[in-house]
C-alpha distance (Angstrom), angle and dihedral (degrees) to the residues before:
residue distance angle dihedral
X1 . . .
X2 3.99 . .
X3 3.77 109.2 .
X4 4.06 113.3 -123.8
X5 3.47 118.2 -118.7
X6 4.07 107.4 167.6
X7 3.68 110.8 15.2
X8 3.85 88.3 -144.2
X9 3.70 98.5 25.8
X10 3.78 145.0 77.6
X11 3.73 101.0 -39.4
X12 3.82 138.2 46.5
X13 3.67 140.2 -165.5
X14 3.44 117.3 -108.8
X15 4.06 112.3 -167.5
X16 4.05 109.2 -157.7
X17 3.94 102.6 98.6
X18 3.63 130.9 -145.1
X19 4.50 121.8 -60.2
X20 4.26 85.7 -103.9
X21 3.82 93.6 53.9
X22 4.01 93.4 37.4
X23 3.54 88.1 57.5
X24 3.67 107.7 53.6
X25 3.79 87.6 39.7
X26 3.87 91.9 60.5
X27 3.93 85.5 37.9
X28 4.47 84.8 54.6
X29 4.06 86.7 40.8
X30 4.15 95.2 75.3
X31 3.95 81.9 59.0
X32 3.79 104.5 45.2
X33 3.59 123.5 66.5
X34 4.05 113.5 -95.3
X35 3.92 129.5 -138.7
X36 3.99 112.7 -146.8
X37 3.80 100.6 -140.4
X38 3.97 122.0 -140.4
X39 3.63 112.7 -131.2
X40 3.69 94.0 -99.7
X41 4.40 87.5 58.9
X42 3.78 78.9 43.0
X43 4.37 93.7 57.2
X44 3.55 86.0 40.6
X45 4.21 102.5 47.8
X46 3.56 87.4 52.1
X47 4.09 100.4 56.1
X48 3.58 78.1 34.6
X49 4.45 85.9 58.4
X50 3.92 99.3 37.2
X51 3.74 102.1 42.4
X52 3.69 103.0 -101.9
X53 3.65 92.2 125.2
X54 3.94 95.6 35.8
X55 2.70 124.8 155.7
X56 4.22 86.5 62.7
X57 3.80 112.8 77.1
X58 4.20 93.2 -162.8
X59 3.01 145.4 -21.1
X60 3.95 112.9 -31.7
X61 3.94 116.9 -95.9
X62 3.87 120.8 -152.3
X63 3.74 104.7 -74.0
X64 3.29 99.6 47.7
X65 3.50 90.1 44.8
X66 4.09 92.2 51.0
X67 3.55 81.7 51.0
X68 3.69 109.3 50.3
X69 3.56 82.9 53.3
X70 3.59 104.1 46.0
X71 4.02 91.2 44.5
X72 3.62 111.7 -4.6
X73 3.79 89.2 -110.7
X74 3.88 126.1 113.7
X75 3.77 110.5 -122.2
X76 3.56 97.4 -98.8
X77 3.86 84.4 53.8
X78 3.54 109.5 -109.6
X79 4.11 113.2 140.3
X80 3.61 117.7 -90.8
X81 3.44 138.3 141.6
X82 3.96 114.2 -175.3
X83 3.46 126.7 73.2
X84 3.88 106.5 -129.6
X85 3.74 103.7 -159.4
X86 3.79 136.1 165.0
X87 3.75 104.6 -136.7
X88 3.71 117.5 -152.8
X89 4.05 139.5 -179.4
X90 3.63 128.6 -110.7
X91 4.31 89.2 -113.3
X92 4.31 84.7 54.2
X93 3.98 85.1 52.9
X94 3.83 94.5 56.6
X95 3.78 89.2 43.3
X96 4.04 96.2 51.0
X97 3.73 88.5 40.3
X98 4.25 105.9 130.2
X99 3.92 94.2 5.4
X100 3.33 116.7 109.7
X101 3.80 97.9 -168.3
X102 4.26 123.6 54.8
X103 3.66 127.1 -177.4
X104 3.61 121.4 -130.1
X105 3.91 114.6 -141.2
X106 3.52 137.4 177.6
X107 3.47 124.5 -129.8
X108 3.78 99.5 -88.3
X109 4.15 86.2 60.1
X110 4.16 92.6 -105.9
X111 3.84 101.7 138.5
X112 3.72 109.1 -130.0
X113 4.01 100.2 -176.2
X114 3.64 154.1 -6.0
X115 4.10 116.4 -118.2
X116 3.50 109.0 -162.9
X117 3.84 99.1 -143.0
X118 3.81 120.2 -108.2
X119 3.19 134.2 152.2
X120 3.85 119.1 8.6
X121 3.87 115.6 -163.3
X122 4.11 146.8 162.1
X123 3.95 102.3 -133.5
X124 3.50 122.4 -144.4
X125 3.66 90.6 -124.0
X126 3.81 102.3 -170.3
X127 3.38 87.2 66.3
X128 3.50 105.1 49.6
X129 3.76 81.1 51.6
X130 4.30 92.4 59.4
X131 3.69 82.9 37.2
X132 3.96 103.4 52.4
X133 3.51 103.7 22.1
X134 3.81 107.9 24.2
X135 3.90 92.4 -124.5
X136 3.91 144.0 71.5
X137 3.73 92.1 -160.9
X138 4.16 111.7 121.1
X139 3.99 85.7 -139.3
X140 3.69 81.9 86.0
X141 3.48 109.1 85.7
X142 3.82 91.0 -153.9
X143 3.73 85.5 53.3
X144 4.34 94.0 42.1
X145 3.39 84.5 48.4
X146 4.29 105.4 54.9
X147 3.55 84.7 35.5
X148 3.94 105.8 51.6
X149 3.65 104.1 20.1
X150 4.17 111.1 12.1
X151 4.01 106.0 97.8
X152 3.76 125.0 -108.8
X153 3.60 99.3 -114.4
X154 3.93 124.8 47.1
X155 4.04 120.5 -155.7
X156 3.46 121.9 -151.6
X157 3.51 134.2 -164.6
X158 4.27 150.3 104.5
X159 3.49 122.1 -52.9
X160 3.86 131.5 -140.3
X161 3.92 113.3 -172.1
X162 3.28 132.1 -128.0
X163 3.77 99.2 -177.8
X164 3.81 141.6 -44.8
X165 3.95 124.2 -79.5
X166 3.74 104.2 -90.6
X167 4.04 118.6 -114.6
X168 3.87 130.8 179.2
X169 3.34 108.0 -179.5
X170 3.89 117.6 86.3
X171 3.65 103.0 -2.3
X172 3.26 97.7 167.6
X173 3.80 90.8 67.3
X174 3.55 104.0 46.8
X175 3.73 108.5 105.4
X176 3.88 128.5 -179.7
X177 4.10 116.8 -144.8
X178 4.13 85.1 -95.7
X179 4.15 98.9 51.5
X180 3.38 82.3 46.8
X181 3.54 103.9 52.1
X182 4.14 88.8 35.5
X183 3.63 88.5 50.7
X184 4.22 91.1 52.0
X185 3.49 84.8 44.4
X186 3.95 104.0 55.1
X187 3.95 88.1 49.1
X188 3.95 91.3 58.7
X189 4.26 96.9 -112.7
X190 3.24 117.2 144.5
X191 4.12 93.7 170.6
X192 3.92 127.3 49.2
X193 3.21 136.4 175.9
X194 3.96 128.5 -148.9
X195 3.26 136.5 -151.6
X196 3.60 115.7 -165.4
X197 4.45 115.6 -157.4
X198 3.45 132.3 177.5
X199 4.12 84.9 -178.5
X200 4.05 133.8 65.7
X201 3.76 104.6 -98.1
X202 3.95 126.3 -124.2
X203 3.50 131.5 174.9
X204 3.33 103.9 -53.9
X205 3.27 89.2 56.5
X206 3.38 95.9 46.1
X207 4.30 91.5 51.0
X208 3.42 87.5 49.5
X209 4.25 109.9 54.6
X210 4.08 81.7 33.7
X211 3.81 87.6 60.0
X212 3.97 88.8 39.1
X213 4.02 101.5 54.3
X214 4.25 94.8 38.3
X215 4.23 88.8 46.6
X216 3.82 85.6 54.3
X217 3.54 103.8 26.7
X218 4.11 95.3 -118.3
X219 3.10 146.8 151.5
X220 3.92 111.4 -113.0
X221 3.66 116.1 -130.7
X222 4.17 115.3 -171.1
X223 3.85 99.6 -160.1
X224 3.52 104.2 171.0
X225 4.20 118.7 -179.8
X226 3.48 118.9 -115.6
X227 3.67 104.2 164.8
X228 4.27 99.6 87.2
X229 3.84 117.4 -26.3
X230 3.80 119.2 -179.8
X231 4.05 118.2 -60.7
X232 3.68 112.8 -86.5
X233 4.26 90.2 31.5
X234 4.12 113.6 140.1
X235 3.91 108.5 -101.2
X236 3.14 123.0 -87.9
X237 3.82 99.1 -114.0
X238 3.70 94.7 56.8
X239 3.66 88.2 47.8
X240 3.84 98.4 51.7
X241 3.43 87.7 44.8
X242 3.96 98.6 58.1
X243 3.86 80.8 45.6
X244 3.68 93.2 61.7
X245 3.95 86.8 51.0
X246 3.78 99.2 50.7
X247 3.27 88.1 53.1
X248 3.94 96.9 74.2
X249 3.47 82.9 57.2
X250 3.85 99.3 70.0
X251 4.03 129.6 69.4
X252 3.68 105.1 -71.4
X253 3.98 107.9 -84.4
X254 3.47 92.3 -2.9
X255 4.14 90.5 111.4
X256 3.39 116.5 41.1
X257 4.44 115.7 -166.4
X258 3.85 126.1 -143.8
X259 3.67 135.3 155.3
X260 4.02 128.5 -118.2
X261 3.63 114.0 -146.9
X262 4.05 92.6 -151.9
X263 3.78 131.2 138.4
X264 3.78 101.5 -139.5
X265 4.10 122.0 -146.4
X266 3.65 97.6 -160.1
X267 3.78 79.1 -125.1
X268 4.33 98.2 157.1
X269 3.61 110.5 -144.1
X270 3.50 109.6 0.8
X271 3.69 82.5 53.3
X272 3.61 91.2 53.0
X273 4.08 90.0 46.4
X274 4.32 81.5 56.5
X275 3.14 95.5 44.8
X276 3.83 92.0 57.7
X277 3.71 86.4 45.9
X278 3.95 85.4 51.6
X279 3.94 99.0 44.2
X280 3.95 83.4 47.4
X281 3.68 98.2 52.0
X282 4.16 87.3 52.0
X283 3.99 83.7 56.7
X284 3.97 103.5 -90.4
X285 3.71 129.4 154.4
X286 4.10 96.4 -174.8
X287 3.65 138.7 28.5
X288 3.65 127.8 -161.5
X289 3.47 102.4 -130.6
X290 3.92 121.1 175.1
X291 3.98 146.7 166.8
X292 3.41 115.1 -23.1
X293 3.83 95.5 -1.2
X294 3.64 110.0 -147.2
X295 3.83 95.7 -18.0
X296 3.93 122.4 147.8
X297 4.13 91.8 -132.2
X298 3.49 122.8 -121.8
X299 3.55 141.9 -3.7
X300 4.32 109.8 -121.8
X301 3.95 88.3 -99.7
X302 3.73 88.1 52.9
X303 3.56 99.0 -107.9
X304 3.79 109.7 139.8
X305 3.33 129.0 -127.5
X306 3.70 103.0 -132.8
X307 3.66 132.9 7.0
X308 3.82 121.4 -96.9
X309 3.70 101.3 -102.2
X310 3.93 104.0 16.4
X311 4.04 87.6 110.2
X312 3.77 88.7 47.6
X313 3.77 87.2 52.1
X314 3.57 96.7 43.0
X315 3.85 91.3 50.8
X316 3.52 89.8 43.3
X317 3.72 96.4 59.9
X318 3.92 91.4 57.2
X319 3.74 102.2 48.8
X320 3.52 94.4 109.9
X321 3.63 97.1 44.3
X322 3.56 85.7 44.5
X323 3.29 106.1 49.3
X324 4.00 88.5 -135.9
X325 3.23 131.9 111.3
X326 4.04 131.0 -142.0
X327 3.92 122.2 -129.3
X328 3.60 103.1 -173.4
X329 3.74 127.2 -118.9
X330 4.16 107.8 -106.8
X331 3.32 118.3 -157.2
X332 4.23 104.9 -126.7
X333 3.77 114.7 -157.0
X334 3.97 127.6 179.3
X335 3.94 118.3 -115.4
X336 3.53 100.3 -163.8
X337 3.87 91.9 -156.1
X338 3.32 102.1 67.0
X339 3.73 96.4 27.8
X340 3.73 95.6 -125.9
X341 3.69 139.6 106.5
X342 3.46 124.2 -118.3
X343 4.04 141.0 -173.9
X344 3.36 108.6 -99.7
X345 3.97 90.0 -113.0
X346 3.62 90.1 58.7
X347 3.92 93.5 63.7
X348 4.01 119.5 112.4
X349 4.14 106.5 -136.7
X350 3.82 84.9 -113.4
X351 3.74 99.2 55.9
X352 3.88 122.1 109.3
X353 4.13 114.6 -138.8
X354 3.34 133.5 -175.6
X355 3.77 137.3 -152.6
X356 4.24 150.5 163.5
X357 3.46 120.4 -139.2
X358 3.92 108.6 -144.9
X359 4.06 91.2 -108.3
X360 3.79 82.6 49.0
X361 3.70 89.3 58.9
X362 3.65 97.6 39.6
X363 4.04 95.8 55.1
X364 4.33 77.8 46.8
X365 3.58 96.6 50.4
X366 4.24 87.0 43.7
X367 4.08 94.6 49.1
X368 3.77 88.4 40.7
X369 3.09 100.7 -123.2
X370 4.30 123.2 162.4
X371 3.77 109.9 -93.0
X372 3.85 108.6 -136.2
X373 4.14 114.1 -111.2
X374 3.88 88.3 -134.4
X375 3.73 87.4 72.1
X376 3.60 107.7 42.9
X377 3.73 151.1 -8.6
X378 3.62 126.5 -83.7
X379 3.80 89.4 -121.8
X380 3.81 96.8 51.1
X381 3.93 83.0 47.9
X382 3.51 93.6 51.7
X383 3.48 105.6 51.7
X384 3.91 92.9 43.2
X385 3.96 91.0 51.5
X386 4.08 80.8 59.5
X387 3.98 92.2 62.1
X388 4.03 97.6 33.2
X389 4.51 102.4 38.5
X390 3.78 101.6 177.5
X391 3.95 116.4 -92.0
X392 3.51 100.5 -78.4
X393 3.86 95.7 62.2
X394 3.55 96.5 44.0
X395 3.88 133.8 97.3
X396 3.33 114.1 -110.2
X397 4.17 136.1 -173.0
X398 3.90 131.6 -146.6
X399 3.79 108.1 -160.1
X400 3.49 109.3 -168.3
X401 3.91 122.3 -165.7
X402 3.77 146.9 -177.0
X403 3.75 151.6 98.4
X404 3.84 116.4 -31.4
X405 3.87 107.6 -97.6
X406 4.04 92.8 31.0
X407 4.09 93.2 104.6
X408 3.97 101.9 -101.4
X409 4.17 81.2 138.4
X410 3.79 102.0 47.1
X411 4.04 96.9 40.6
X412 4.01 85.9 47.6
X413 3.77 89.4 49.1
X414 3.99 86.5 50.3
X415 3.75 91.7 47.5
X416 3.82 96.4 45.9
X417 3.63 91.7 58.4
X418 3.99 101.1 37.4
X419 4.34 83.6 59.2
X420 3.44 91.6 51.2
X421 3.93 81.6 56.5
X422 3.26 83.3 62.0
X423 3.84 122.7 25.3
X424 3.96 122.3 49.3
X425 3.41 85.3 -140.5
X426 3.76 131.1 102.3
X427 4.16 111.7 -102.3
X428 3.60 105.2 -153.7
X429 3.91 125.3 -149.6
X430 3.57 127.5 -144.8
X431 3.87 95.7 -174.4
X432 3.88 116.1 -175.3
X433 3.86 101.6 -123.3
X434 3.61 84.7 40.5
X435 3.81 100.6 54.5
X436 3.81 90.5 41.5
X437 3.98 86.1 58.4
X438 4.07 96.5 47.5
X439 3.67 112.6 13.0
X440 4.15 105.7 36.4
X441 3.74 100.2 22.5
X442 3.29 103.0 160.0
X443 3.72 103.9 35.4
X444 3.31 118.3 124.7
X445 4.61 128.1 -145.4
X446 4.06 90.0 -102.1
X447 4.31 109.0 125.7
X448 4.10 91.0 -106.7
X449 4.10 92.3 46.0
X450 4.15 92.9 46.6
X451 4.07 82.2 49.2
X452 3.66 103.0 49.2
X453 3.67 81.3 39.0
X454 4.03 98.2 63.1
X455 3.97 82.1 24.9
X456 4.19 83.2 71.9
X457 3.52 100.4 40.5
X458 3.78 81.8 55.7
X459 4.13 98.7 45.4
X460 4.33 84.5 46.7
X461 3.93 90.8 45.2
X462 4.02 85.9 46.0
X463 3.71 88.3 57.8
X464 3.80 100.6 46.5
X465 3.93 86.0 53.2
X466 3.64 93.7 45.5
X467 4.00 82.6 61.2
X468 3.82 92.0 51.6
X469 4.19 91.5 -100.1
X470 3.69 132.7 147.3
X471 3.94 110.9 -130.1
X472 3.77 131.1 170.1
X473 3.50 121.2 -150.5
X474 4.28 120.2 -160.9
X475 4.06 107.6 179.3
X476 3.66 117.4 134.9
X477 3.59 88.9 -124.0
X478 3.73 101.1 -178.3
X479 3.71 103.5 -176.0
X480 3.92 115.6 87.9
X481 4.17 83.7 -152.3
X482 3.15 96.3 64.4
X483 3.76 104.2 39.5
X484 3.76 85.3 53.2
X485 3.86 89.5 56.4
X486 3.42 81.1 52.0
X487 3.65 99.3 54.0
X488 3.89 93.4 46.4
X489 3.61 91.8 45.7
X490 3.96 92.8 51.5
X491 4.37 95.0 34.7
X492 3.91 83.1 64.0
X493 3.97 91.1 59.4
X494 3.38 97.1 31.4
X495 3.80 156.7 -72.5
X496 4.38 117.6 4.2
X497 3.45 119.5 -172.6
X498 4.22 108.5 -177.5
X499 4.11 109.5 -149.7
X500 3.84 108.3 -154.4
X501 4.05 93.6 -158.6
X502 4.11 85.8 -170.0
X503 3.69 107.0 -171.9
X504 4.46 126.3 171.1
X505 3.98 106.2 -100.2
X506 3.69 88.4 -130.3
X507 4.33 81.2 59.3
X508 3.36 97.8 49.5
X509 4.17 90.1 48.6
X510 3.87 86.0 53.9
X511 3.59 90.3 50.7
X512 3.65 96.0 50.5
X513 3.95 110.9 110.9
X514 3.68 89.9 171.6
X515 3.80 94.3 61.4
X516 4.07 81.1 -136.5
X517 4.06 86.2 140.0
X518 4.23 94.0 51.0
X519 3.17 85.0 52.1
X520 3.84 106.0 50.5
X521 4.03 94.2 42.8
X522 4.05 77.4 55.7
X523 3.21 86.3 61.5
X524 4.05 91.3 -122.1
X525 3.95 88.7 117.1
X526 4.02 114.1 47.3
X527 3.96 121.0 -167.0
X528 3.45 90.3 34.6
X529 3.79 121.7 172.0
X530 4.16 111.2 -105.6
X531 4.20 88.2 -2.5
X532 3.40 111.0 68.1
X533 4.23 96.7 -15.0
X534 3.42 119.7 59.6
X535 3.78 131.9 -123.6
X536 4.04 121.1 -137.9
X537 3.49 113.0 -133.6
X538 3.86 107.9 -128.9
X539 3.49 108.8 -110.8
X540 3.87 112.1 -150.7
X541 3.63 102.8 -2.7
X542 4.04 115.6 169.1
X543 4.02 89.5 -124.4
X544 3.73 137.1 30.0
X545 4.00 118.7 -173.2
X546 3.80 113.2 -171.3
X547 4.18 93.7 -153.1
X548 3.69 87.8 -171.0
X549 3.96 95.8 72.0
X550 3.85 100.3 22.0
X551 3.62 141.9 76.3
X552 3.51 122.0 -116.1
X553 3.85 88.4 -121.1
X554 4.05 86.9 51.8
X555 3.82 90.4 47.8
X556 4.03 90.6 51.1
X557 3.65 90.6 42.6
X558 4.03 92.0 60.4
X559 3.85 94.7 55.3
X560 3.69 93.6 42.6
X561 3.79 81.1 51.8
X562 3.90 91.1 55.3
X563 3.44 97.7 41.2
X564 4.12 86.6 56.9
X565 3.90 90.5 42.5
X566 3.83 79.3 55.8
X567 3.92 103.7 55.3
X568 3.77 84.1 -117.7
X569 3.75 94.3 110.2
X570 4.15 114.6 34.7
């Protein structure tokens, strides 16, 4: 391990020890209990391992915790402004109970580190929502996510490593806090500049860290995150490749590209304020740091989460402590007469500008439509027309739903085989009965097994879309959560079309060969579907086919009609 001599100085404190040590810690690991970490534990553990979170030697124990919350300070006083904790279930507390070391592994089994176990604690998790974040609302994903996923418990303590999380794509821009700094060093730069992105880049972006490192003389560092981004966020493969591309476009080694392991919160300004702490760590003298730094948007009313400079502010306020200094974010907008981008500032009342928002360019890059030069290279373009083809070359999935009985089966038999009419490709489908036989065997009718149920048919139908397939999925899936997991989960791949087969209860009952609905209103069947468990009206799906006055044909014929409405079918 490197010893730490200024938290926010010249050295940090890198975590993996020496070949000796790493070996009789994995040799100890088959006898300790093990933790499987998630991927965010996983972006964490390995900052955590090569210094990009130094000054922290683990995960955080209770007083610093308390501490970072109450004043964004360790206990012993040193800045920071994230809490850093391993969150664990109440079944891993019963299995760590009276050991006082516990192996961290990833998912494949390979054991990563040894946590010497500290503090073990329940945290009241609302308020380290208020506290971190500013909000309680579950539109924050930070918030969504250490409400509905995080553990209950969190365990603190040091951390001895055994090795660093393994990756394979892009080795050649994966850079620990030392390459980095070594690397800065060799070329003679004593100040850089980063620019931290969760987002391709275009021109703007381009005009804008170009005018950054030449006003201060710096070296330009893209450091983009690819550990977890907000939900929805372009891969990052395409991204990193687009990066590669702009980077032909600046003076040669002016801009210099390396990736950031991190699993961001969306946490606004004390996001910013680690960030900074981050981007100094990995040998940085500036950060770019602009509207809404870090900030997950808006709330659905419009409210936003943070103010537009509060993370400039924050940052601001630390410099000196810091040791890093703030170039603030300018706004760059086209003006089409003079063919030049400009900061926003720099824009005469009379003056015409142009710009894309990135959904803008997404539903352009999805219709096919020509992006225009003035916004962004023909590289950049290239690789992100790979990722989003326009409609009709994309996968795409209906999911139809509805009581048992209403004709999900029969109109998804109908569809199947009027796409194969039309596409040379396979149509996969993921038929209730079907799945329930192959996929979830075992799964019983209980709330949690019907989710992860529909939650499969969902991840499989996900993957077929990813892969530019058609599938069509026909569970009853009564639960609006989970069909909206669904739709997120699929919308990222792809096209999702939801099929509300809405059908009278009385109907389905008539329809019902299998006497399944006799039999739960005698009470032989409990949990039953529209008996004794109820069914959750879609609320805005794209098609609704009443099966009780309309022909199969007529029923098949109004999705088909969607999916052409849609671009999906040409």
């Amino acid at each position: 391990m490197l010893t730490l001599i200024d938290p926010h100085g010249g050295s940090i404190l890198e975590l993996v020890v020496e070949n000796e040590r790493a070996d009789v810690l994995k040799n100890e690991s088959v006898n300790i209990p093990s933790i499987t970490l998630t991927g965010r534990q996983l972006c964490d553990l390995e900052l955590l391992l090569c210094g990009g979170f130094s000054p922290l030697r683990g995960f955080l124990n209770q007083r610093d915790y308390d501490s970072v919350l109450e004043r964004m300070r360790l206990s012993c006083g040193t800045l920071w402004p994230m809490p850093i904790t391993l969150d664990i279930t109440e079944a891993d507390v019963q299995r760590i109970r009276g050991y006082d070391r516990v192996a961290l592994r990833d998912i494949t089994g390979v054991p990563l580190a040894s946590l010497h176990v500290g503090d073990l604690w329940k945290p009241d998790k609302e308020a380290e929502a208020e506290k971190a974040f500013g909000t309680t609302s579950p539109e924050h994903p930070a918030v969504a996510y250490l409400m509905d996923q995080a553990g209950s418990y969190y365990l603190g303590g040091d951390l001895e490593g055994i090795q660093m999380p393994p990756h394979y794509d892009f080795l050649d821009l994966r850079h620990t806090p030392r390459q980095l700094r070594n690397f800065f060093q060799s070329r003679g730069r004593s100040r850089i500049v980063a620019f931290q992105t969760r987002n391709p880049m275009h021109r703007a972006h381009k005009e804008l860290t170009d005018r950054a490192s030449r006003d201060i003389d710096a070296q330009l560092l893209i450091h983009p995150v690819v550990g977890m981004t907000k939900p929805g966020d372009i891969d990052h493969y395409t991204r990193v490749r687009s990066y590669r591309r702009l980077l032909d476009y600046y003076p040669k080694g002016q801009a210099s590209l390396s990736l950031l392991p991190l699993a961001m919160r969306m946490g606004g300004p004390r996001e910013a304020l680690w960030h900074a702490i981050i981007r100094k760590n990995y040998g940085c003298t500036h950060l770019i740091i602009g509207r809404d730094h870090a900030g997950p948007g808006k709330m659905k009313g419009g409210t936003p989460f943070y103010g537009p400079y509060d993370a400039q502010e924050l940052v601001k306020a630390h410099t000196e402590e810091l040791g890093m200094e703030v170039v603030p974010f300018r706004l760059m907008v086209y003006v089409p007469a003079s063919d030049l981008y400009k900061p926003i500032d720099e824009v005469a009342e009379n003056e015409t500008t142009l710009d894309i928002s990135g959904t803008e360019l997404r539903g352009m890059l999805v219709r096919g439509e020509e992006i225009p030069e003035w916004f962004s290279y023909p590289g950049v373009i290239e690789e992100l027309q790979k990722t989003y083809p326009p409609r009709g070359q994309q996968g795409f999935a209906v999911f139809l739903t509805g009581l048992s009985g209403s004709g999900k089966s029969t109109i998804a038999n109908a569809l199947q085989a009027r796409l194969l009419e039309i596409f040379s490709c396979p149509v996969t489908l993921l038929d209730g009965d079907v799945v329930r036989t192959y996929l979830s065997k075992g799964l019983g009718f209980s709330k949690i097994d019907r989710s992860t149920n529909v939650q499969r048919i969902g991840y499989v139908a996900s993957e077929i879309v990813k892969h530019r397939g058609i599938v069509i999925c026909a569970p009853i899936a009564p639960y609006e959560e989970d069909r909206a997991i669904n739709r997120r989960r699929i919308e990222r791949e792809g096209g999702y079309i939801e099929v509300f087969v809405d059908a009278p209860i009385e109907v389905c009952e008539r329809r019902d060969v299998k006497g399944l609905y006799a039999k739960a209103r005698a009470g032989m069947i409990k949990g039953f579907t529209g008996i004794d468990d109820p069914y959750e009206i879609p609320e805005i799906p794209e098609v609704v086919c009443k099966t009780d006055k309309e022909t199969v044909e007529e029923s098949t014929d109004l999705v088909v009609k969607k999916l052409r409405e849609l671009e999906f079918l040409i």
